[in-house]
C-alpha positions as CSV (number, residue, x, y, z in Angstrom):
1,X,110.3,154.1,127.5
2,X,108.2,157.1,126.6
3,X,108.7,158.7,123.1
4,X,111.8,159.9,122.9
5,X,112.5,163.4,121.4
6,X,115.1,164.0,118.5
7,X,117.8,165.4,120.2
8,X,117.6,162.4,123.2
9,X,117.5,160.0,119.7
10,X,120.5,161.5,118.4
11,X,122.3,161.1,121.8
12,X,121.0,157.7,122.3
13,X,122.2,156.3,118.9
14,X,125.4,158.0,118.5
15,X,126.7,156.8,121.8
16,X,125.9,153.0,121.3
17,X,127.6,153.1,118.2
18,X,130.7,154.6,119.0
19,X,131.0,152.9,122.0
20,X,130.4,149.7,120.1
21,X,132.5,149.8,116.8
22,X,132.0,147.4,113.9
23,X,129.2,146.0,116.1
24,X,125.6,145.6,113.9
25,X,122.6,147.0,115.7
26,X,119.5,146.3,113.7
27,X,116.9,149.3,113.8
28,X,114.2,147.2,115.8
29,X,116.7,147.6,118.2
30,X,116.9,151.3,118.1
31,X,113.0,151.5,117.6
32,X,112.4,149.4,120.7
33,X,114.6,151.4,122.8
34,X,113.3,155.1,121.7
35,X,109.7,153.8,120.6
36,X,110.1,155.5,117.7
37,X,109.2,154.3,113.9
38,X,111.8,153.2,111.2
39,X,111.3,155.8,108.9
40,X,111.8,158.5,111.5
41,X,115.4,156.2,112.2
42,X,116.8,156.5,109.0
43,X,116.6,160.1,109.0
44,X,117.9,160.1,112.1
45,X,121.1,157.8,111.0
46,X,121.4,160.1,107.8
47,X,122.1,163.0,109.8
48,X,124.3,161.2,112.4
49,X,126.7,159.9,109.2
50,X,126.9,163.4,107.4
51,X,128.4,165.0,111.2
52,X,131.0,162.1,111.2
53,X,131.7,162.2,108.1
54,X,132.0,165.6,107.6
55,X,133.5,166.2,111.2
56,X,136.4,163.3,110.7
57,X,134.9,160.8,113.4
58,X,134.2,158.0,111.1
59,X,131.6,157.0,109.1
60,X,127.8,154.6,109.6
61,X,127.6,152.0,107.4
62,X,123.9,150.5,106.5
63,X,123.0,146.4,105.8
64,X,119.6,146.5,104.3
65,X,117.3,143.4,104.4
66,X,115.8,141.6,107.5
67,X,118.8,140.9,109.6
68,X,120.3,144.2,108.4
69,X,121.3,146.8,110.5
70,X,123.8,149.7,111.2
71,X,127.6,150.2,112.3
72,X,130.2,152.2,113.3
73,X,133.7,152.5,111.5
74,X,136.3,154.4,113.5
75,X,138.1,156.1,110.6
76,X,140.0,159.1,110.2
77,X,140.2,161.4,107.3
78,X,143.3,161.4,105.1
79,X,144.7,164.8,105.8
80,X,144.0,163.8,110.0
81,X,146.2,160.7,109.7
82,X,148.8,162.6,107.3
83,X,149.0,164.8,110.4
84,X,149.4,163.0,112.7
85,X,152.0,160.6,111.5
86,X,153.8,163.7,110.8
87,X,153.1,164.6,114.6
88,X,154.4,161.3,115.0
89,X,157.3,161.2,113.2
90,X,158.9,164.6,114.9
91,X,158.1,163.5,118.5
92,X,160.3,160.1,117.7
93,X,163.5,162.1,116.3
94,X,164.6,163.7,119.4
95,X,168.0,162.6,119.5
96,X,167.3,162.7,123.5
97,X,165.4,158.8,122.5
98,X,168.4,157.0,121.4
99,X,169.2,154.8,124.7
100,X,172.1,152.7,125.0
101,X,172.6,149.2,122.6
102,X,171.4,151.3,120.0
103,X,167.6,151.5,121.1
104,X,165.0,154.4,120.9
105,X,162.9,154.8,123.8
106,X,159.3,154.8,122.4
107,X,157.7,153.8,126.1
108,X,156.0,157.1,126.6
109,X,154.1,157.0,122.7
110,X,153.3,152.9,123.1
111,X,151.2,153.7,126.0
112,X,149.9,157.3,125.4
113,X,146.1,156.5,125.1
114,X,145.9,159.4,122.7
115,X,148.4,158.6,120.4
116,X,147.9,154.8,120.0
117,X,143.6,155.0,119.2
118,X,144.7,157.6,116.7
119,X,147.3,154.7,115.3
120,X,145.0,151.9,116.5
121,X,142.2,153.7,113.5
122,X,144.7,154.1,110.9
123,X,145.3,149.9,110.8
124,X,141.3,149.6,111.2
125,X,141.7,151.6,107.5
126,X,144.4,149.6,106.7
127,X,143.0,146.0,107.0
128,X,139.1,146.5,107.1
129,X,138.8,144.3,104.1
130,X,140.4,141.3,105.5
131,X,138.5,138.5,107.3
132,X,140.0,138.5,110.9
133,X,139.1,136.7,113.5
134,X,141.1,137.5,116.4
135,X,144.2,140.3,116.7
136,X,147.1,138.7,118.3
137,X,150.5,140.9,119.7
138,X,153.0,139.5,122.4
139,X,154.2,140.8,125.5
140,X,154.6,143.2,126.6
141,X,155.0,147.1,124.5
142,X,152.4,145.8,121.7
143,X,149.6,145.3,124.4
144,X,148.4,148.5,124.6
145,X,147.8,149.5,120.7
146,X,146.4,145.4,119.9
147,X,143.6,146.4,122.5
148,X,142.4,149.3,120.7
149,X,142.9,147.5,116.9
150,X,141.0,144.9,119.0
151,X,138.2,146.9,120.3
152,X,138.0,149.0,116.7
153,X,137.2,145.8,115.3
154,X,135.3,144.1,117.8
155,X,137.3,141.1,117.5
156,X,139.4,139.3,120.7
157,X,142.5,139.9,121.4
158,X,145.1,137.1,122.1
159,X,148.7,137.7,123.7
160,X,151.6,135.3,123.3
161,X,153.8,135.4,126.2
162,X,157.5,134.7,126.5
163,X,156.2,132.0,128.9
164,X,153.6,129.8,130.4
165,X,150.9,130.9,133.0
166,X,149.8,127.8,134.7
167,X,146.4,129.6,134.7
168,X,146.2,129.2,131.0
169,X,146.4,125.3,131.4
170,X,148.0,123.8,128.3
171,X,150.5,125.8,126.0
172,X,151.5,125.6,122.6
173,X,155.1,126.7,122.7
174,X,157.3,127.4,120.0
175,X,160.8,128.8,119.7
176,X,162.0,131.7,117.0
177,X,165.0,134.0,116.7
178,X,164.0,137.6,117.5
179,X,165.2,140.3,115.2
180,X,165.7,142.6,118.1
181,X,168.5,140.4,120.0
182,X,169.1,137.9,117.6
183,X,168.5,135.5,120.4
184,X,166.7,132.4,120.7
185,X,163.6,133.2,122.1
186,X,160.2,131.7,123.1
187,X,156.5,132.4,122.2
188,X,153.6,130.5,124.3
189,X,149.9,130.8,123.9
190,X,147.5,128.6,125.4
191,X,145.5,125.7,123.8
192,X,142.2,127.3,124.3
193,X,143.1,130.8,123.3
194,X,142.1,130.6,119.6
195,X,140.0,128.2,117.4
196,X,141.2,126.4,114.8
197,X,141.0,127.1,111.5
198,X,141.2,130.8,112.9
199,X,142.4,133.8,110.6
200,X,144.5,136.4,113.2
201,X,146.2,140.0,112.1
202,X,149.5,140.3,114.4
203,X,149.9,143.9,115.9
204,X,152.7,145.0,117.6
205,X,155.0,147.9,118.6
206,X,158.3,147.8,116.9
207,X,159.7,145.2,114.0
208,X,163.6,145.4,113.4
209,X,164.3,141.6,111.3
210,X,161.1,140.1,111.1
211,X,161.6,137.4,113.6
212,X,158.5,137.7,115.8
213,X,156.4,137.8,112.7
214,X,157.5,134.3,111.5
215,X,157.4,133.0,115.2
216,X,153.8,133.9,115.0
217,X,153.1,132.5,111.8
218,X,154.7,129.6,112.7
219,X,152.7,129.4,116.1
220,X,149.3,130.1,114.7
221,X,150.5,127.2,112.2
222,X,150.1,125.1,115.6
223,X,146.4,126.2,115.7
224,X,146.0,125.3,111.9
225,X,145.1,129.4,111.4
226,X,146.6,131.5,109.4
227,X,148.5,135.3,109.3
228,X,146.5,137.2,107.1
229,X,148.3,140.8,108.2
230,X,150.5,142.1,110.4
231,X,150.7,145.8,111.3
232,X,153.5,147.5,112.9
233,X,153.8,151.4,114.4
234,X,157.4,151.6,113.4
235,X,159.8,149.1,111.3
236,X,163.4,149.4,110.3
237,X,164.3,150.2,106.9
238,X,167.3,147.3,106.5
239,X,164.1,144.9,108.0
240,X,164.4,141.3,106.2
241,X,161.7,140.3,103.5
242,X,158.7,139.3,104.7
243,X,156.2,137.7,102.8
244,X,152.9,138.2,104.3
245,X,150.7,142.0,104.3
246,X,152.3,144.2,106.4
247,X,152.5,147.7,107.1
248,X,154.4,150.0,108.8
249,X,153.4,153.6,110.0
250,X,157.2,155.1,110.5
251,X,159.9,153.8,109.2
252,X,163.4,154.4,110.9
253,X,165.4,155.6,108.2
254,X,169.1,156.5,110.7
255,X,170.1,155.3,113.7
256,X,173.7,156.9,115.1
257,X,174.1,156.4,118.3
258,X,177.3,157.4,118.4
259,X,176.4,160.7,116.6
260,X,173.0,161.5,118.5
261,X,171.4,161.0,114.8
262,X,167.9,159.4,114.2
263,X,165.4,159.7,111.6
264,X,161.7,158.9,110.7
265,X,159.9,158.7,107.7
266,X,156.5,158.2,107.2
267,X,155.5,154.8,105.5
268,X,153.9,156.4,101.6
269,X,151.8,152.6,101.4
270,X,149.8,153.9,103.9
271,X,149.0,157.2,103.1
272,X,149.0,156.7,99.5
C-alpha cells in the first residue's frame, strides 16, 4: 500500500491488536502493511500504550530482539473492576433471584455479553502468569464467559459435556459427584480435544461443593495434563477445600429462601 499517514497508522495498529489479544505481531509486520519505518512504529506504539493505559483499555507489551514483537493485554484498572464487581454484586441480591430448590437465577448476567468480557478481563489479570494451554468449562452456563477468558488469551477452548457427540468420535468419560445436586454425574470430552501433557485453567459459572472441579482434574488426569487454575464468577461461602488456585469474583454469603434473603460479597483475593 501507499505510505500510510499517522492517523490511518494509529487506526491500523490499534485495531489488529485489540482484535487479536495476547497475539505477537512483530513490527515488520506493521511496517509491511503501512510501508512505514521502525523508528516511526515505536513512536507510534508509544502513544497507542499511554491512551490505553491512561484510558483503562489495557496495556501494549513490547518483546525486543529479532523474533520480538508487540501485544495486546485486555486489562482493566483496579478502581474499573472494584466497580463493577460492586455493580455486580447489587444486581445478584435482588431477592426477586432466589428460584425454587434454593437456586438464584443468574441466566440473564451469564450471558450478558457486557457483563461477562468485563469478568472474562478480570481472570486474564488474575492468571496471566500461568502457563495455559487451553481453557476448559462444561456445559452449558460456563460457555459463554470460557469463550471470552478463551479469546483474551488466545488460547482454545474445550467443553466437557454431560455426554457423548458421536461427532466427537472417541470419549474419555469419567463420573464425579456434583456439588450442586449431589448426584452422580458424568463429564465426557473427546480424545482429540486436548494434547497430552497439556496445562488447562477450568472456567465456569457457579461452584457450590467443589465437585465439577475435581471431576475435571480428574478427567484432564486421563489426558496426562494438569489443572493449573480454576476461576469461578460466584462460589459459595460453606464451598469444600479445594486444593488447587482458584478464585472467585462474588461470594454468596446468605441464601434464605424461605425469607426472600440473599447476599453477595465481593471476593478481597482478587481485588487486593
Amino acid at each position: 500500500m501507499e505510505k500510510a499517514g499517522k492517523a490511518e497508522r494509529l487506526i491500523y495498529i490499534t485495531n489488529i491488536l485489540t482484535q487479536n489479544p495476547m497475539k505477537v505481531f512483530s513490527l515488520s509486520f506493521f511496517c509491511e502493511k503501512l510501508n512505514c519505518a521502525k523508528s516511526t512504529l515505536s513512536e507510534d506504539i508509544d502513544l497507542i500504550s499511554k491512551v490505553f493505559v491512561e484510558t483503562g483499555q489495557g496495556r501494549l507489551e513490547t518483546i525486543s530482539g529479532a523474533a520480538g514483537g508487540v501485544y495486546y493485554i485486555p486489562v482493566m484498572k483496579k478502581e474499573e473492576e472494584i466497580e463493577f464487581l460492586n455493580f455486580l454484586k447489587n444486581e445478584l441480591q435482588n431477592p426477586e433471584r432466589i428460584v425454587s430448590g434454593g437456586f438464584v437465577y443468574i441466566n440473564d448476567i451469564v450471558f450478558s455479553p457486557e457483563i461477562i468480557k468485563k469478568a472474562a478481563k478480570i481472570f486474564l489479570r488474575l492468571f496471566l502468569e500461568k502457563e495455559i494451554d487451553y481453557i476448559a468449562t462444561v456445559e452449558a452456563k460456563g460457555i459463554a464467559l470460557a469463550s471470552y477468558v478463551a479469546q483474551y488469551f488466545n488460547k482454545p477452548l474445550v467443553v466437557a459435556r454431560s455426554g457423548s457427540k458421536f461427532t466427537e468420535g472417541s470419549t474419555v468419560n469419567i463420573s464425579y459427584i456434583s456439588g450442586t445436586t449431589g448426584k452422580i454425574e458424568t463429564m465426557t470430552m473427546a480424545k482429540k480435544a486436548i494434547k497430552r501433557g497439556s496445562k488447562v485453567l477450568f472456567i465456569d459459572d457457579f461452584m457450590r461443593g467443589g465437585g465439577t472441579v475435581r471431576g475435571m482434574r480428574d478427567l484432564l488426569s486421563e489426558f496426562e495434563s494438569t489443572l493449573v487454575g480454576v476461576g469461578v464468577l460466584i462460589a459459595t461461602k460453606d464451598k469444600k477445600s479445594i486444593d488447587i488456585d482458584y478464585k472467585s469474583l462474588l461470594i454468596l454469603d446468605t441464601l434464605d429462601a424461605e425469607n426472600k434473603k440473599i447476599e453477595f460479597s465481593i471476593n478481597n483475593q482478587v481485588i487486593s
